[in-house]
C-alpha positions as CSV (number, residue, x, y, z in Angstrom):
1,X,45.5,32.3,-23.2
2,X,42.2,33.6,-24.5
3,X,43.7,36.9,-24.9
4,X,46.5,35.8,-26.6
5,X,44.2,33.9,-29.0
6,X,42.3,37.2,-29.8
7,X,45.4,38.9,-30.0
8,X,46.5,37.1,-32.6
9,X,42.8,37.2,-34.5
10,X,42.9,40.8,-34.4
11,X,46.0,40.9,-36.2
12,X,45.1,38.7,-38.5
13,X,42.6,40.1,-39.3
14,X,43.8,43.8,-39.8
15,X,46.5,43.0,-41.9
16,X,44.0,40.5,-43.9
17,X,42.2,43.8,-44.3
18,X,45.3,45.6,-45.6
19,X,46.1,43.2,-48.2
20,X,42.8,42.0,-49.8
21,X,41.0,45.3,-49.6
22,X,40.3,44.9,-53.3
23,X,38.8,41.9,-52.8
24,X,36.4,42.9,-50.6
25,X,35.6,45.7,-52.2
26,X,34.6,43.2,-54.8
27,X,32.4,41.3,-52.6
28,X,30.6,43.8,-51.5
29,X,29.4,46.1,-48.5
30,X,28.7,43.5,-46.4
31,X,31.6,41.5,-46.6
32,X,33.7,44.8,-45.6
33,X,31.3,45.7,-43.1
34,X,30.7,42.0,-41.3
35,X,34.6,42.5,-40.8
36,X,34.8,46.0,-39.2
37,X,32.5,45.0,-36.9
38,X,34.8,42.0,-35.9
39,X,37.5,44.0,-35.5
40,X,36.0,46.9,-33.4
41,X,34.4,43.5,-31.7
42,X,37.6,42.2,-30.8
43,X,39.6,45.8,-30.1
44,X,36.6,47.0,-27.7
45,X,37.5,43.7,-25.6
46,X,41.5,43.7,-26.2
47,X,40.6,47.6,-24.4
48,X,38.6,46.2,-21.9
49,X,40.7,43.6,-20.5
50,X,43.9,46.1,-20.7
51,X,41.7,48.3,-18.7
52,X,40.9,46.0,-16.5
53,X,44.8,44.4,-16.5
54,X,46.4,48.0,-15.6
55,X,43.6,49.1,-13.2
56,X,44.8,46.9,-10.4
């Protein structure tokens, strides 16, 4: 379930990227960079737990 959950964060999130890149340009570096780090966050552990899933 809690994969599912991310899942469906991390996708939200990269295509909330796609579509108001503008407007984050227009808030600023930090903005833009606070969410690149939650989506390398939340891709590192999607990897993991695939890893992990297929390994066995």
């Amino acid at each position: 379930m809690l994969l599912k959950l991310m899942l469906l964060a991390f996708v939200a999130l990269f295509i909330g990227r796609i579509l108001f890149a503008k407007k984050l340009k227009e808030m600023g570096r930090a903005a833009d960079r606070t969410l690149n780090l939650c989506l390398i966050a939340i891709a590192i552990y999607l990897a993991l737990q695939a890893l992990l899933f297929y390994a066995v």
